[in-house]
C-alpha positions in Angstrom: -86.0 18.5 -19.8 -84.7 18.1 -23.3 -81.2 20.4 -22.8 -79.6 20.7 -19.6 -76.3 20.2 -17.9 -75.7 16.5 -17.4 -73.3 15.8 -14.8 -72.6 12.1 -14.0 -70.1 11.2 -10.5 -68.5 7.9 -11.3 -66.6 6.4 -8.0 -63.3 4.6 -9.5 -63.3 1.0 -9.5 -61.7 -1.8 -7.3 -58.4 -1.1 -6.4 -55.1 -3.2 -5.0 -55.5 -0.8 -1.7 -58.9 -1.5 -1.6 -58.8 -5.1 -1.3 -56.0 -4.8 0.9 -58.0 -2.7 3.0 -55.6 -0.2 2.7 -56.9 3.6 3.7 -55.4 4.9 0.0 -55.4 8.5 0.8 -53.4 10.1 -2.3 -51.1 6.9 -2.8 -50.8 5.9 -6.2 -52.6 2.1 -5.8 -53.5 0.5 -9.6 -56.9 -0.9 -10.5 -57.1 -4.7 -9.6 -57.9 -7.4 -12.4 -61.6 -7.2 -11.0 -61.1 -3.2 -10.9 -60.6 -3.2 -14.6 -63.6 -5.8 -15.6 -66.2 -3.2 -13.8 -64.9 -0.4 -15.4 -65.4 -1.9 -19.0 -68.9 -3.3 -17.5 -69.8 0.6 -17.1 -68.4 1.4 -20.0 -70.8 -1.2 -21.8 -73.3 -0.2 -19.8 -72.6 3.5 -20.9 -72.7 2.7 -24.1 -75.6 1.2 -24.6 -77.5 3.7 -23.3 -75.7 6.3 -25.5 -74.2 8.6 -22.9 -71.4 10.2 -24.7 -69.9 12.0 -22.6 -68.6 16.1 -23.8 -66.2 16.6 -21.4 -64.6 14.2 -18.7 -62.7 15.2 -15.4 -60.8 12.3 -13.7 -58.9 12.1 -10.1 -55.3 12.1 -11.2 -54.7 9.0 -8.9 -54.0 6.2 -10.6 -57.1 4.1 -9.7 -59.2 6.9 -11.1 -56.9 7.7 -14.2 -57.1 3.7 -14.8 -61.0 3.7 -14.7 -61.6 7.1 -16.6 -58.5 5.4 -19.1 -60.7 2.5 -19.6 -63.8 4.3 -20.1 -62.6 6.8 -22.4 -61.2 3.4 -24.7 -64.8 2.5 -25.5 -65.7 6.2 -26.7 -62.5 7.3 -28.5 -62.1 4.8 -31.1 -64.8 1.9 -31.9 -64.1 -0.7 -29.9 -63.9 -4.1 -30.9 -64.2 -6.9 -28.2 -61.2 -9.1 -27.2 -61.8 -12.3 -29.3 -62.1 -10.6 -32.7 -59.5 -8.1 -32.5 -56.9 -10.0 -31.1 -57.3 -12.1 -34.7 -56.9 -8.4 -36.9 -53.4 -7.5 -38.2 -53.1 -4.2 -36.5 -51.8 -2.6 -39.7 -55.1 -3.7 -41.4 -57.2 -3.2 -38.7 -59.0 0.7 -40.1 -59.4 -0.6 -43.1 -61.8 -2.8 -41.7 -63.9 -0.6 -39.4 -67.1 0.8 -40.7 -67.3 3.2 -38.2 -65.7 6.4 -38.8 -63.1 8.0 -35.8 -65.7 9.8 -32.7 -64.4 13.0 -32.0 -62.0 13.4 -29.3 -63.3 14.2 -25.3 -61.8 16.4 -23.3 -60.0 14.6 -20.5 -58.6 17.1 -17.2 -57.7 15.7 -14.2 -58.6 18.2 -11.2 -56.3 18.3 -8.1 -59.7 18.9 -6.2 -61.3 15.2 -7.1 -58.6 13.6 -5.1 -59.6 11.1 -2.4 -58.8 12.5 1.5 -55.8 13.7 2.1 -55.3 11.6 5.2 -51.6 12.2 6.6 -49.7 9.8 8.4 -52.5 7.3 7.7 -52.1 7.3 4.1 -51.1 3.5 3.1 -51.9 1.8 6.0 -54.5 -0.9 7.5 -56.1 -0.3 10.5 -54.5 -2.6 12.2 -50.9 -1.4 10.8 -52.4 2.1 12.3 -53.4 0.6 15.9 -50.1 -0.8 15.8 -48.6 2.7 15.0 -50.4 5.1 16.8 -52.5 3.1 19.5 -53.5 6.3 21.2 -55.0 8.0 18.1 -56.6 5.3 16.9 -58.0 4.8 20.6 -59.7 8.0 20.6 -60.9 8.0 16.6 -63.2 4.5 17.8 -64.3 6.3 20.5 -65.6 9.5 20.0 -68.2 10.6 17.3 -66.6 14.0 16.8 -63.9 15.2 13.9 -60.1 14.3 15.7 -57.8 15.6 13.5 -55.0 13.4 11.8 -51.6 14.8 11.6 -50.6 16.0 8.4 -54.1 15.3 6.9 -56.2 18.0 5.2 -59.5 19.1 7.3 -63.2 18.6 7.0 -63.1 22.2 5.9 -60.3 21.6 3.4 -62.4 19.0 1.4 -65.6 21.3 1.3 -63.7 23.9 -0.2 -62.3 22.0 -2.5 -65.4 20.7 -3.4 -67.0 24.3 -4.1 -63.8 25.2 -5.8 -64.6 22.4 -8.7 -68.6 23.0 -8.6 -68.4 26.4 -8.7 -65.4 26.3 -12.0 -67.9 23.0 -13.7 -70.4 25.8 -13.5 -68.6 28.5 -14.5 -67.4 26.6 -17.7 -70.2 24.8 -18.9 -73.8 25.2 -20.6 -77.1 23.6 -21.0 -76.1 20.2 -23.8 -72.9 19.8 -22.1 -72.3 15.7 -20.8 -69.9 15.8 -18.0 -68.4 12.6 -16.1 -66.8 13.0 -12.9 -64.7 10.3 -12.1 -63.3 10.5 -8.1 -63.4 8.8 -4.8 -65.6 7.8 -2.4 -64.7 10.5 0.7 -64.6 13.1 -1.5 -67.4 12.7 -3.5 -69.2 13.1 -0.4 -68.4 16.5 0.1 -69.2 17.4 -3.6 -72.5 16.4 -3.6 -73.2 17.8 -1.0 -71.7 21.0 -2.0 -74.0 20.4 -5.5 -77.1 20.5 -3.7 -76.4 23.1 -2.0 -76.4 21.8 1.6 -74.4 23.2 4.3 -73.7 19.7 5.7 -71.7 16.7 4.3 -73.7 13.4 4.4 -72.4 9.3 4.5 -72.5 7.8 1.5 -71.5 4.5 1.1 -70.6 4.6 -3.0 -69.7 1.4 -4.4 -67.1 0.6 -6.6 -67.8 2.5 -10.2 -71.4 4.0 -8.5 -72.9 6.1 -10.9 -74.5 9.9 -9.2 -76.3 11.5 -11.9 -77.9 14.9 -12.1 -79.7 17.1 -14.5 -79.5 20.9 -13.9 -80.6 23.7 -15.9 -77.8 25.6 -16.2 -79.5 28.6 -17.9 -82.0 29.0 -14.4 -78.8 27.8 -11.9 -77.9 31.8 -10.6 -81.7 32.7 -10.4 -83.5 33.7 -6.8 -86.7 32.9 -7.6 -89.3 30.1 -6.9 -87.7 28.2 -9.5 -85.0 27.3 -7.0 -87.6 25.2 -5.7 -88.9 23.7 -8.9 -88.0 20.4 -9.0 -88.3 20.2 -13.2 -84.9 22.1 -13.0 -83.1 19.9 -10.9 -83.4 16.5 -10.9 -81.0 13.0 -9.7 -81.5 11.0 -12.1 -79.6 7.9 -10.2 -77.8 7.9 -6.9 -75.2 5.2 -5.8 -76.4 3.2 -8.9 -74.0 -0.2 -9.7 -76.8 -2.2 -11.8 -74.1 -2.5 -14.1 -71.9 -4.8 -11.9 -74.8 -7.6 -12.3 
């Protein structure tokens, strides 16, 4: 496939709520110290494998902004690591730099990358939420199905959501266009699943900055034909992939 659609999920890094064990819903929780040494490990990693990205779309929650922030810092300017450019004058520091300024990305955030929406949970432990609502929490260990959470957005909520931002990605962009999603965990469940078309949502256990990357042919995507089913136009390229941590 030499030009197609690129479209790379990145999970956000480590978080203060997720070592706290915290169910972060849309609270605002920052990236920890380790948070923010596997973002620049992607970004490293990115880089040296020259995926520029042409467009980026970020979670606006903070532990996403952070890690699409970070990211972004290795791509928009050259990047010179700690020990050398903490010894430059900052007024002297372009005159230095052979490499000339990259062009500027396009950065959105998208309401619909937003982790669950998860109501009176949002912020708390487990145990804080046993301690809370016993009886809820009683029936949410014991039975398989959906219960719903007060004041949380539904199962069908999240789907739509998900088709909502497939559908506009699609809309908007063409074959030779590099796209990084950068979201959470729950709802990047959903968008896969609404990317490959599948009329159920699947478990996947993404791990901190996981990288989901498929190649589509955009120009073929609307088509009814057998090439639906031809697997040269629609390839995953790497699914839950964190190499980069180690």
């Amino acid at each position: 496939m030499s030009k197609v659609l690129k479209l790379l999920f990145i999970r956000h890094a480590q978080s203060i709520g997720n070592i706290e064990k915290r169910m972060q819903g849309h609270g605002d929780y920052e990236l920890s110290p380790l948070g923010r040494q596997q973002s620049e490990r992607l970004a490293r990693h990115l880089k040296t494998e020259s995926w520029r990205p042409s467009h980026v779309y970020s979670s606006p929650l903070k532990r996403a902004a952070q890690t699409t922030e970070i990211l972004l810092s290795y791509f928009q300017k050259p990047h010179l690591p700690a020990a050398v450019s903490d010894l430059i004058d900052p007024e002297s520091e372009n005159s230095i730099e052979d490499e000339p300024a990259p062009r500027q990305i396009p950065l959105q955030y998208a309401e619909e990358l937003k982790e669950f929406q998860n109501g009176i949970f949002q912020g708390l432990t487990w145990a804080e939420a046993q301690s809370r609502y016993p009886d809820l929490c009683r029936k949410l260990e014991t039975s398989p199905d959906w219960i719903p959470i007060p004041e949380a957005e539904t199962l069908n909520d999240a789907r739509e959501r998900s088709r909502q931002f497939i559908d506009r990605i699609m809309q908007h962009h063409r074959d030779g266009d590099q796209l990084w999603i950068v979201s959470h965990s729950w709802i990047l469940q959903h968008l896969i699943a609404q990317l490959l078309g599948s009329d159920r949502s699947w478990r996947l256990r993404a791990h901190n900055t996981a990288l989901f990357e498929f190649w589509i042919d955009r120009s073929r995507w609307e088509l009814h034909n057998q090439n639906r089913f031809n697997t040269d136009l629609w390839q995953i390229r790497r699914f839950n992939d964190f190499r980069h941590l180690h």
